[in-house]
ROVEX-340681 format. One line per 10 residues: number of its first residue (from 1); for each residue x, y, z of C-alpha. Coordinates in Angstrom, 3 decimals, always signed. Example, Ala and Ser with C-alpha at 12.3 -4.5 7.8 and 13.67 -1.06 7.14 Angstrom:
// residues 2
1) +12.300 -4.500 +7.800 ~ +13.670 -1.060 +7.140
***
This chain:
// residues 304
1) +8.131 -8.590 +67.937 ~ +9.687 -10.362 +64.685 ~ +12.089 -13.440 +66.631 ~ +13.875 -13.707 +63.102 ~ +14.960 -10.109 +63.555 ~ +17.402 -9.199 +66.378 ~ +15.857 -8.477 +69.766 ~ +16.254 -7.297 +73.414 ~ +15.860 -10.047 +75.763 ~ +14.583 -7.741 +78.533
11) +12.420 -5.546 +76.136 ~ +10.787 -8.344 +74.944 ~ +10.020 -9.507 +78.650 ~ +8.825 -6.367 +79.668 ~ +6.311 -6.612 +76.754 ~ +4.941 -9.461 +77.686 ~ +5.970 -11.022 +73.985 ~ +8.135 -13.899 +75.747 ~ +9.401 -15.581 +79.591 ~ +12.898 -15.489 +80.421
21) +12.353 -19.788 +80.617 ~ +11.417 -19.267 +76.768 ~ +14.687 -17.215 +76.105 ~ +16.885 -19.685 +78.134 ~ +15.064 -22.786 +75.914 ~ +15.430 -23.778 +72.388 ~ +13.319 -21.309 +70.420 ~ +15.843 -18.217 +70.847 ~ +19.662 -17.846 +70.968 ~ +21.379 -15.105 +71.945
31) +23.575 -13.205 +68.838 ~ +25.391 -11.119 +71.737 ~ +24.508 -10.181 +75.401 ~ +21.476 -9.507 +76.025 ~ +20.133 -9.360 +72.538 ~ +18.356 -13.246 +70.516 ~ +17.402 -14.139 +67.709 ~ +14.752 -17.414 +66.447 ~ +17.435 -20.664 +66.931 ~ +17.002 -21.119 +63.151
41) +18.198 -17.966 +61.859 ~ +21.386 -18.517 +60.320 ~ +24.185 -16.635 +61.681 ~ +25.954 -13.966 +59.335 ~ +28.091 -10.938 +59.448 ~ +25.551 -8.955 +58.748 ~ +23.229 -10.381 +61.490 ~ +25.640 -9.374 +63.824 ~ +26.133 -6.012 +63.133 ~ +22.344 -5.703 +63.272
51) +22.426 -7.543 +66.769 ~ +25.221 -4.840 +68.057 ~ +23.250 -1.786 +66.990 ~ +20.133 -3.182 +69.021 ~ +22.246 -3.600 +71.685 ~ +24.197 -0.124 +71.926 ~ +21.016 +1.539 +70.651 ~ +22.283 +2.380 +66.967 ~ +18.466 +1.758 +65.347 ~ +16.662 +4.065 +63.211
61) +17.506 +7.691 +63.972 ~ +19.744 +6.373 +67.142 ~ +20.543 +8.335 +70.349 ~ +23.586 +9.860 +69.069 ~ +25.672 +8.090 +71.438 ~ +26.363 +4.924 +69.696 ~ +26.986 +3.685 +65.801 ~ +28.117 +0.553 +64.377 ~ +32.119 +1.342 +62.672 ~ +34.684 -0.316 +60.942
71) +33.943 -3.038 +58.654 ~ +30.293 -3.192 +60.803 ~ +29.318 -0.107 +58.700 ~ +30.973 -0.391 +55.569 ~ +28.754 -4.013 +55.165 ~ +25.604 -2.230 +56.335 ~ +26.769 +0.710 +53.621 ~ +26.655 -1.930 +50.908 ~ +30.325 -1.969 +50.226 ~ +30.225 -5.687 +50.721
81) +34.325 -5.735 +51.296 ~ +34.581 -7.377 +55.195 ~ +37.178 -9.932 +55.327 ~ +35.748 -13.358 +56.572 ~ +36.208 -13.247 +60.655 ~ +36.744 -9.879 +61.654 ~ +34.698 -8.656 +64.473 ~ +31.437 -6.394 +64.846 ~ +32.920 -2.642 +65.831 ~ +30.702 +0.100 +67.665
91) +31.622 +3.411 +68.387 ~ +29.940 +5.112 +71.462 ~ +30.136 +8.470 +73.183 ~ +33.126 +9.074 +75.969 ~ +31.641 +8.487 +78.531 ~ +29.598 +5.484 +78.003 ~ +31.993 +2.922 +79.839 ~ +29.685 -0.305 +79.349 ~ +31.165 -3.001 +77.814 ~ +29.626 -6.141 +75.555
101) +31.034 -9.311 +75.416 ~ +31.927 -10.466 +71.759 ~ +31.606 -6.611 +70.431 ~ +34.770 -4.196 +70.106 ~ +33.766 -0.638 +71.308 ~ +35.399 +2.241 +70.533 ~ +35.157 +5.080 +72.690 ~ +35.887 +8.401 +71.051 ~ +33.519 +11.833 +70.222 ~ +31.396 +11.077 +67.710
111) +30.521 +14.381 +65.558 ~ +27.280 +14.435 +63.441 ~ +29.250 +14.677 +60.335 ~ +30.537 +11.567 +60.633 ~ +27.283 +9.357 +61.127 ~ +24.948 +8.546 +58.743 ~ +21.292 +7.372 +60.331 ~ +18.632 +5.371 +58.955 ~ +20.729 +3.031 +56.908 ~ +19.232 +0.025 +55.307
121) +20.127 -3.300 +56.293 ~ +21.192 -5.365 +53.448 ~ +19.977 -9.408 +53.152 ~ +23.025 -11.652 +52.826 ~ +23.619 -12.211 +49.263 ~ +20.710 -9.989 +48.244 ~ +21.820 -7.268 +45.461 ~ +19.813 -4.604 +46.589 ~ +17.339 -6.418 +49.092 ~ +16.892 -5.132 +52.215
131) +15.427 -6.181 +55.838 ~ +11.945 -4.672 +55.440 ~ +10.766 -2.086 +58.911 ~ +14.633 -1.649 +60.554 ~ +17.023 +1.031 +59.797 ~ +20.540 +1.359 +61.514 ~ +23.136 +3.759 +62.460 ~ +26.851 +3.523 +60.774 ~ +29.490 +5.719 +60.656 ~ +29.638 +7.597 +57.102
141) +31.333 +6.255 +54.657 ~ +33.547 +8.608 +54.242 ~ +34.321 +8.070 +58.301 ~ +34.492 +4.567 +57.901 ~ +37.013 +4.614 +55.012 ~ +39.329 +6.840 +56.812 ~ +38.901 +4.390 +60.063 ~ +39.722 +0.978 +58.070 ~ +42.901 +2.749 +56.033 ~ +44.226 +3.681 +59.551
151) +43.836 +0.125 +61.257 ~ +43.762 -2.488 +58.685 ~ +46.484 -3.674 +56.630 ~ +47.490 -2.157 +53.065 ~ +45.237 -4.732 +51.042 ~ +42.846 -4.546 +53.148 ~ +43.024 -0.806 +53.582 ~ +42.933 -0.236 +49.640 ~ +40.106 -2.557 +49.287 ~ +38.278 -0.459 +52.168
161) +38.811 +2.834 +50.061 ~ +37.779 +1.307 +46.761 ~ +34.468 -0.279 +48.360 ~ +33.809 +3.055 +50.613 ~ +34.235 +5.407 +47.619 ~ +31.962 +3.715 +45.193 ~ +29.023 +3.258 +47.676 ~ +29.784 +7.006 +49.344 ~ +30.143 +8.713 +46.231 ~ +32.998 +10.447 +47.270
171) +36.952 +10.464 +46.252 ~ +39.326 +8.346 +47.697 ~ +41.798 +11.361 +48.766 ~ +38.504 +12.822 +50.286 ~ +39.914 +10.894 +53.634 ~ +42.808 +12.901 +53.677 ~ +40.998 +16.136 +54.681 ~ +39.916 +14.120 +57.995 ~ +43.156 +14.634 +59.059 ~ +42.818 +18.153 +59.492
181) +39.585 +18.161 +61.611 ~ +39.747 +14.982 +63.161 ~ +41.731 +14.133 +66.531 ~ +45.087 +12.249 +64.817 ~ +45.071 +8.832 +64.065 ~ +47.191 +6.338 +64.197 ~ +48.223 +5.047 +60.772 ~ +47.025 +8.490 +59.437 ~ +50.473 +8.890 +57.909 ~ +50.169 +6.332 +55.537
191) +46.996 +7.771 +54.058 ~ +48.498 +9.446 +51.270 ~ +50.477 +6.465 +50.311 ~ +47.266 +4.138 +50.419 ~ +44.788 +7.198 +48.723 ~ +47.077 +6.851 +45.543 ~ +46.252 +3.049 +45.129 ~ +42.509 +3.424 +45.498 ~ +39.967 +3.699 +42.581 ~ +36.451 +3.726 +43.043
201) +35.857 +2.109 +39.941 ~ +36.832 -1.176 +41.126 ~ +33.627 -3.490 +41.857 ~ +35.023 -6.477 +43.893 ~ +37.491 -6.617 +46.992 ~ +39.391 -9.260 +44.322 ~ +39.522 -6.789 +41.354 ~ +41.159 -4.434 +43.595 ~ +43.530 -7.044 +44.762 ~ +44.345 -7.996 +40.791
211) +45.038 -4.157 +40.328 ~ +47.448 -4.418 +43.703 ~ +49.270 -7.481 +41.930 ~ +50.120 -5.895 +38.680 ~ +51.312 -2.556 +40.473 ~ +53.330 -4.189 +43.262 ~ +54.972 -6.106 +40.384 ~ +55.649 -2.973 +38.373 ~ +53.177 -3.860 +35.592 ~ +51.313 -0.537 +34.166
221) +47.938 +0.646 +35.691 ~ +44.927 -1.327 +34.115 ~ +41.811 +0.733 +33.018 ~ +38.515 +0.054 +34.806 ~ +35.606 -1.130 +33.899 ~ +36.171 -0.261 +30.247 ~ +33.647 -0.434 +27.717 ~ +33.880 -2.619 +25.017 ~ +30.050 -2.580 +22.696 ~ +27.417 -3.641 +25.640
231) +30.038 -4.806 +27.556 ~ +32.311 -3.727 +30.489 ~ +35.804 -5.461 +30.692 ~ +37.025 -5.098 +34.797 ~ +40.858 -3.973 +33.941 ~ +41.633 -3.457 +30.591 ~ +44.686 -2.532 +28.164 ~ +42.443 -1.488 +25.444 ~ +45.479 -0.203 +23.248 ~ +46.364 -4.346 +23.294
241) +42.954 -5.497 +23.851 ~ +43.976 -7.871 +26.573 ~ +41.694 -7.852 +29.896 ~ +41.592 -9.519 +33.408 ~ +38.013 -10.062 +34.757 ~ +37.215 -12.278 +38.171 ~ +34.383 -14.228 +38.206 ~ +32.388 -14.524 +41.686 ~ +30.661 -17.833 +42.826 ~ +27.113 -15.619 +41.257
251) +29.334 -16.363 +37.558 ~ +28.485 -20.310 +38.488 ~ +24.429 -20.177 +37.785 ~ +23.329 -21.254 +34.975 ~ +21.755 -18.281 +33.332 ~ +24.841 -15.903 +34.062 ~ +27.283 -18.916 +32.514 ~ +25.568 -18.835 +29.136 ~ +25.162 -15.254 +29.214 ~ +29.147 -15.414 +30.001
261) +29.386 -17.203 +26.636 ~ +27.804 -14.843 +24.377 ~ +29.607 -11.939 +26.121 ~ +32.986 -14.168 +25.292 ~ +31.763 -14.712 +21.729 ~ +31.870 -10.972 +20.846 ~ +34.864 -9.800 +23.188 ~ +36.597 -12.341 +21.111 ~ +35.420 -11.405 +17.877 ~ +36.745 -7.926 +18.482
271) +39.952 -9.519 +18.953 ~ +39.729 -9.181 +23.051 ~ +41.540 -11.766 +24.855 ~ +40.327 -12.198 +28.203 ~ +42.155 -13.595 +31.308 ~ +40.276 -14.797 +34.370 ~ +42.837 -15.799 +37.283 ~ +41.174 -18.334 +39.950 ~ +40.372 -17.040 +43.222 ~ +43.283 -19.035 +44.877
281) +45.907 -17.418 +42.194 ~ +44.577 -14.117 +43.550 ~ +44.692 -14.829 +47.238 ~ +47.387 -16.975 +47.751 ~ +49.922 -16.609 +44.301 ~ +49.800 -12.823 +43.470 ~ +53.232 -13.109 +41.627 ~ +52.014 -15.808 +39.591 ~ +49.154 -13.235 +38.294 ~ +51.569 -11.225 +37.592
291) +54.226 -13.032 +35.760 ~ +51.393 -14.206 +33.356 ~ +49.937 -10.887 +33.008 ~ +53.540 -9.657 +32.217 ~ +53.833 -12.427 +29.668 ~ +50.402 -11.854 +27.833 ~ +50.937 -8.279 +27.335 ~ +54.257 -8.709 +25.755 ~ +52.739 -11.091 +23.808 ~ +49.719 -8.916 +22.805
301) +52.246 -5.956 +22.034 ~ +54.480 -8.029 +19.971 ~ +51.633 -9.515 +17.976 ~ +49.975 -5.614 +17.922
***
């Protein structure tokens, strides 16, 4: 038994590996019912999810009754897009009536199509470093986009499709054929509307929520991730050469910041001019994005 990996409390009893006095004291804590965790692991998202699948059963190949959904799988996918609070989601098989405290279950037919087994778990704010030994089950992502652009609101939603596509491999408006096999959903008639925003091509949950801004304020469709020499720009107008790119909290260490000044250096030199909008613009001022994007391409186009 690893104790910095989620584990049953009963399981481990039954082994012999701890006491029930042990699990009660200050060496464990429990993540949710039944299933703990070493005190000092820190508690994530991500640790969570993995908690849930122990405790429904969701781990390795699974029993086929149970697998983590909603914004549970599209973090163990990799699409890295959950909003900050939202809760751990688990689909089981009708007919599975248990409940856990501080999980959301979801009780519906769960077809093999539409679960992927054996998924890696990612380590929080690890680019492609996993949790070494444990594999879990999620809903595909295909599944899972078509479950978060039901449920979630329309930034949220689009973000979901973006995220899902790029890690799935497949095309946004591949969630509309779910509506002809799958029970109907509500929010299922808004797909189309929502499929026509997406683009897989967008990298962050705030590059899709730039592109949102500008369309939403009637400002023409950016290209993504557009090449410029070695570089990519995140939405570009090459025929002005202005671009938008958001830099992430990884932008802040010290090696990526001067490598962010030689990559300015030559955008600039071939006459690029570069806007990067502060996360709380984004978030919190969309139309303020937008009225300065509006102004800096009439600029550009006046100057071109």
């Amino acid at each position: 038994m690893d104790p910095t990996r989620p584990f049953l409390g009963a399981a481990a009893v039954r082994a012999g590996a701890v006491t029930p006095k042990q699990l009660r004291g200050p060496r464990f804590r429990p993540v949710v019912r039944g299933v703990f965790v070493a005190a000092h692991v820190a508690d994530t998202f991500l640790l969570r999810c993995e908690a849930a699948a122990v405790a429904v059963g969701a781990i390795g190949v699974g029993s086929g009754r149970a697998a983590l959904c909603g914004w549970a799988a599209a973090e163990m996918l990799g699409a890295d897009c959950a909003p900050r609070g939202v809760p751990v989601e688990v689909v089981v098989a009708l007919g599975h009536r248990r409940t856990r405290p501080g999980l959301v279950l979801r009780h519906r037919d769960i077809p093999a199509a539409d679960v992927v087994t054996g998924v890696r778990i990612p380590v929080p704010g690890g680019r492609r470093r996993y949790v070494p030994g444990r594999t879990v089950v999620t809903t595909s992502p295909l599944r899972t986009a078509f479950d978060l652009a039901c449920r979630v609101g329309r930034t949220d939603a689009v973000i979901a499709l973006d995220a899902l596509a790029r890690v799935g491999g497949h095309a946004p408006a591949d969630v509309l054929a779910l509506t002809a096999t799958r029970p109907v959903a509500r929010g299922s008639r808004r797909l189309a509307g929502l499929v026509a925003l997406a683009d897989p091509l967008a990298e962050s949950p705030m590059e899709t929520r730039i592109r949102l801004a500008l369309h939403d304020h009637g400002i023409r469709r950016p290209v993504l991730q557009h090449p410029v020499g070695p570089f990519r720009i995140d939405l570009a107008y090459p025929d002005l050469r202005f671009g938008i790119e958001y830099d992430g909290e990884h932008h802040l260490d010290r090696g990526r910041a001067r490598a962010d000044l030689r990559r300015q250096a030559f955008l600039t030199a071939q006459g690029w001019e570069i806007l990067r909008p502060e996360a709380r613009v984004v978030l919190a001022h969309p139309d303020l994005l937008a009225v300065d994007v509006r102004h800096r391409l009439a600029s550009r186009d006046g100057h071109a």
